[in-house]
N, C-alpha and C positions, 0 to 999 in steps of 0.2 A: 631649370626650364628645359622642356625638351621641345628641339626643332625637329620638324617633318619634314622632306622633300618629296614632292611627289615628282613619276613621269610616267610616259609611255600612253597618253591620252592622244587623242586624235580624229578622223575623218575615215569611217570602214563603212563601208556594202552590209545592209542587211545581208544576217547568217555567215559574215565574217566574225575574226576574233581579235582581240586585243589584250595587252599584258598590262597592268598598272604594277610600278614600282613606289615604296616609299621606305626613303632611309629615314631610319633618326638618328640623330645628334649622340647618341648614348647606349648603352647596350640592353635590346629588345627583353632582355631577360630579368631585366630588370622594372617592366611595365608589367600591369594589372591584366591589361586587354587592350590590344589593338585592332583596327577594324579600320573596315571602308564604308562611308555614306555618299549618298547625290541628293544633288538638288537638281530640280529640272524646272523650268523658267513656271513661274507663276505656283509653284509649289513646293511645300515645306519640305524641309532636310528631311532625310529617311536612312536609316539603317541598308545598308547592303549586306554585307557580310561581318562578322569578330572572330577573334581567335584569342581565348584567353591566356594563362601564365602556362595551365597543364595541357595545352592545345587542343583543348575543347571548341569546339567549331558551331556556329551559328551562322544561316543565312535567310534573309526574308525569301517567302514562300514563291516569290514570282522571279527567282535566279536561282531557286533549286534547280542542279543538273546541268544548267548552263555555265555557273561561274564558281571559281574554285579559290579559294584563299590560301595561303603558305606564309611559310617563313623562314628566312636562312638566319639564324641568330649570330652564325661568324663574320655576315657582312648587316647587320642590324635592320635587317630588309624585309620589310613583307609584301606580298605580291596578291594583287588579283587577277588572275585569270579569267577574261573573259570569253566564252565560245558562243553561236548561236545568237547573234549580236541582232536585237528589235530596235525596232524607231521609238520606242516604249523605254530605251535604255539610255536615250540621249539626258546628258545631265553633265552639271559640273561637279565630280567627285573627288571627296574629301579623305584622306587619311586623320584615323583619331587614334590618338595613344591617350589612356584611363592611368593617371598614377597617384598621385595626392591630387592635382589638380586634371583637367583634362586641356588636352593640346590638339591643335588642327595645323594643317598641313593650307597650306594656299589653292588647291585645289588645281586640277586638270581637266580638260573638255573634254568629253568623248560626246559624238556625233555619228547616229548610223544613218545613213541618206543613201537612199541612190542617187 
């Protein structure tokens, strides 16, 4: 089983930026594909960004340019970067590691308000 920890979620000003971190419990190099999803109140889970085994990268079309995904495999971490932060972005987002089974992350708020 692998565990997720997410952080780095929070309360920013439109067209500020925010970092999301998630560890796992295991080493990242050894998962299929990791990635970030949100959910935002009254609306189904949605892909944000993946980053597969060969660091092939995916992001839905509406955080192209804005938000950047990575990964440090010595500390089992992947990160999203978010820059250019909408009210459009507010949601509770999920870390997902794909490996025999898939695993989620408990999730962190991010909220852009003035």
């Amino acid at each position: 089983q692998v565990r997720l920890v997410e952080s780095g979620g929070g309360l920013v000003q439109p067209g500020g930026s925010l970092r999301l971190s998630c560890t796992a419990s295991e080493s990242i190099s050894n998962i299929h594909i990791m990635g970030w999803y949100r959910q935002a109140p009254g609306q189904q889970r949605e892909l944000v960004a993946i980053i597969n085994e060969s660091g092939t990268i995916h992001y839905t079309d509406s955080v192209k340019g804005r938000f950047t995904i990575s990964r440090d495999k010595a500390k089992n971490t992947v990160y999203l970067q978010m820059n250019s932060l909408k009210s459009e972005d507010t949601a509770v987002y999920y870390c997902n590691a794909e490996k025999i089974y898939s695993y989620w992350g408990q999730g962190t708020q991010v909220t852009v308000s003035s």
